[in-house]
PLY file of the C-alpha trace (Angstrom):
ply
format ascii 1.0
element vertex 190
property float x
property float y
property float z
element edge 189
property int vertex1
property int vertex2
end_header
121.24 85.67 109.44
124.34 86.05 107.25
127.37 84.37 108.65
129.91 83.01 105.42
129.88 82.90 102.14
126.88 79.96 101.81
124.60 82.45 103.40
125.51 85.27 101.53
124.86 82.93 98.03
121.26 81.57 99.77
120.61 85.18 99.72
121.43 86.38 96.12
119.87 83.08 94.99
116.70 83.70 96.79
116.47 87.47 94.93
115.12 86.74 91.20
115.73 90.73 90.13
119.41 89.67 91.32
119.43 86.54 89.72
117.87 87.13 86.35
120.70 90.03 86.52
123.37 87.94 86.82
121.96 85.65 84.18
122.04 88.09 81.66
125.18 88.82 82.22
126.48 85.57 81.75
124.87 84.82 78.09
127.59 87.73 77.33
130.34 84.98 77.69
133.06 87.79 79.30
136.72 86.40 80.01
136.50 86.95 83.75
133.74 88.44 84.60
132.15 89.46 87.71
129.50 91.82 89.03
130.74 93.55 91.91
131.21 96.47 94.50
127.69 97.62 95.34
125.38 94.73 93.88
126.59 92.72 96.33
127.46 95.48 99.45
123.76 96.74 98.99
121.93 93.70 98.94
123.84 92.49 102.43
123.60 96.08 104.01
119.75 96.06 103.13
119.28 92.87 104.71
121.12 93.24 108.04
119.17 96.52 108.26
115.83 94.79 107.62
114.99 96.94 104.31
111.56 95.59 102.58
112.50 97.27 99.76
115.75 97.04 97.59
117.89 100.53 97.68
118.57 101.70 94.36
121.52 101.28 93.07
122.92 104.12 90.99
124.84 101.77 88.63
125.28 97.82 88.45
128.98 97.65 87.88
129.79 94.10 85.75
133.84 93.75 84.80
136.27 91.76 82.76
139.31 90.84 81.89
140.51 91.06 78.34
144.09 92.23 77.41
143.28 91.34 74.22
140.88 94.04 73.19
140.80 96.92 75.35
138.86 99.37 73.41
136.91 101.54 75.22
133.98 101.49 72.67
133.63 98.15 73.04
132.58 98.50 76.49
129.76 100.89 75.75
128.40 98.28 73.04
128.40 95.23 75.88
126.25 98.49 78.02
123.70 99.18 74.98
123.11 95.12 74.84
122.68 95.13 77.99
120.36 97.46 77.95
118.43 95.90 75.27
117.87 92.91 77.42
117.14 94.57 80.61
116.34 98.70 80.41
115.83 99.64 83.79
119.19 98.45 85.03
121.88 101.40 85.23
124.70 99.18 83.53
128.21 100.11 83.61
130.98 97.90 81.63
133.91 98.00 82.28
137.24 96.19 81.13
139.97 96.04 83.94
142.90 95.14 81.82
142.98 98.99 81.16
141.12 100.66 84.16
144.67 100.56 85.76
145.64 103.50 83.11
142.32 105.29 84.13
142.80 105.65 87.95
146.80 105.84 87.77
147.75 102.18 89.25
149.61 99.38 88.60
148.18 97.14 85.90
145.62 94.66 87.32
146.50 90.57 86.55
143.27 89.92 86.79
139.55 91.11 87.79
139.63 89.69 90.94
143.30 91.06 91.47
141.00 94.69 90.51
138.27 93.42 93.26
141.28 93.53 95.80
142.58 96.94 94.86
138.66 98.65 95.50
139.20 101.56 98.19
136.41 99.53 100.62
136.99 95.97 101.88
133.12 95.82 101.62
133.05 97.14 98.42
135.66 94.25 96.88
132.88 91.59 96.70
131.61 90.38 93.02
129.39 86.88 92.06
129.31 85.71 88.98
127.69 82.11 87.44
130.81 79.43 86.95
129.69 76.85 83.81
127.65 74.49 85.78
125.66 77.72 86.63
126.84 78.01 90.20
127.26 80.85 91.80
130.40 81.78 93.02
131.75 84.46 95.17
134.85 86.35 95.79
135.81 88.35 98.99
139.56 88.87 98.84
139.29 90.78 102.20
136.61 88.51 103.47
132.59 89.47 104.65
133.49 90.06 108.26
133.52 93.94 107.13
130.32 93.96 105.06
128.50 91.71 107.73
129.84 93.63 110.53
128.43 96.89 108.79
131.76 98.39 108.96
133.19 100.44 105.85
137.26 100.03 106.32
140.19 100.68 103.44
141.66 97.74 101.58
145.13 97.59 102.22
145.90 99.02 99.04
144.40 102.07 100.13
146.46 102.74 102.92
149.94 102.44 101.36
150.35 106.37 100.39
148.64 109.06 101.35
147.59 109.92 98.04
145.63 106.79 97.89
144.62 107.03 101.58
142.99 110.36 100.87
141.33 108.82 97.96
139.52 106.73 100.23
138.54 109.32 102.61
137.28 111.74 99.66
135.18 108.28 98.18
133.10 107.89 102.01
132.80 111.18 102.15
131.21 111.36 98.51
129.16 108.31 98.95
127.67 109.08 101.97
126.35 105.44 102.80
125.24 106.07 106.11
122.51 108.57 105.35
121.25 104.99 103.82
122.42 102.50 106.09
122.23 104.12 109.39
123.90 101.47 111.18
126.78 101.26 109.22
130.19 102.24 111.15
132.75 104.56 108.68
136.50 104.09 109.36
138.26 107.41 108.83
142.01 107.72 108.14
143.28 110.55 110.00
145.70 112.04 107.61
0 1
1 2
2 3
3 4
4 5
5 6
6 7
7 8
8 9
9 10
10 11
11 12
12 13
13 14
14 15
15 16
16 17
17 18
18 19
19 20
20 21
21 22
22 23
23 24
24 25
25 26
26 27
27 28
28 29
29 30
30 31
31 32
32 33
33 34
34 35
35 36
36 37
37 38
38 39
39 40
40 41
41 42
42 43
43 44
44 45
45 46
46 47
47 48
48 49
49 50
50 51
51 52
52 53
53 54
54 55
55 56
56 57
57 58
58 59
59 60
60 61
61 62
62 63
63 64
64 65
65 66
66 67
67 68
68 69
69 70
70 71
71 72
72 73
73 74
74 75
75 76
76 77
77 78
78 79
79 80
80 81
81 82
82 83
83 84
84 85
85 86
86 87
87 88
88 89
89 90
90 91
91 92
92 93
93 94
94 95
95 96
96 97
97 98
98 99
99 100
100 101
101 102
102 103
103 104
104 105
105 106
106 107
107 108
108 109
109 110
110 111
111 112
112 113
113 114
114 115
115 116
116 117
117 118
118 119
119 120
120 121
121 122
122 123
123 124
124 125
125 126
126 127
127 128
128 129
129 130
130 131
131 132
132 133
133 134
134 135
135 136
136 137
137 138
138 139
139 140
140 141
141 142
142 143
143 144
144 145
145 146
146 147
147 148
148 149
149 150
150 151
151 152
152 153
153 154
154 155
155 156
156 157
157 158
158 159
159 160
160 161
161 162
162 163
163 164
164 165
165 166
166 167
167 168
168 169
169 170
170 171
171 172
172 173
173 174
174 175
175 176
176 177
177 178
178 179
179 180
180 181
181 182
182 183
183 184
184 185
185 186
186 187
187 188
188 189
């Protein structure tokens, strides 16, 4: 059963095709870095709904935080290495010290400040390996949501409309709970 944060790292430690993932990642040495949003949502929503099998994942989203060098291009070159070391994996790299620009926001201070501004609160999870090879977890709106199947805003998301309809256009588009039936979708009412 997943209750807190030590269950939820049992779990990802117990999944090698999650683990050897997250490994890989690491040997890029990212100023940091997580891997977030779905990785993490899918592999709890698959368990609580007693999946055998892993649901695909249409990308495997790892970020970073590097104000330093925020070309675009070299985001795609961190993707293609990736790639060389693992080519089944749908990577997607990207550098939150400019995705602020990208989606019209205030600039992020960090990636876990970026975690907290996702439009789901059980979407803003990402794990990551600290230097002793731990893993470690952040949930800046908790795992109550994700372990209570239930697919709310982040704060953030329901400060303007504008942003509010954002989220309601993203649950719409993702359509989780053709996957996860059991899953209970917050709507906005605007």
């Amino acid at each position: 059963m997943l209750k807190n944060k030590e269950d939820l790292i049992k779990l990802i430690r117990s999944d090698e095709i999650m683990m050897e993932i997250i490994m890989i990642v690491s040997t890029l040495n990212l100023p940091d870095w997580w891997i977030c949003a779905g990785f993490v949502r899918s592999k709890i929503w698959d368990t609580l709904h007693g999946f055998s099998e892993r649901t695909e994942l249409p990308d495997v989203d790892v970020i970073y935080f590097d104000n330093k060098n925020m070309d675009e291009n070299f985001e795609k070159e961190l993707e293609k290495n990736l790639v060389t070391m693992m080519p089944t994996i749908p990577w997607s790299v990207k550098n939150q010290a400019r995705m602020h620009i990208m989606n019209d926001l205030p600039s992020y201070t960090s990636s876990e400040d970026a975690i907290s501004r996702f439009p789901e609160t059980a979407t803003a999870l990402g794990v990551k390996l600290d230097k002793e090879n731990n893993l470690v977890l952040t949930t800046p709106w908790g795992l109550d949501d994700v372990i209570n199947l239930e697919v709310k805003p982040t704060p953030y998301f329901t400060e303007t409309k504008e942003l509010a309809a954002i989220y309601e256009e993203r649950i719409k588009r993702k359509n989780w709970k053709s996957i996860w039936h059991k899953i209970k979708v917050h709507q906005l009412h605007l």
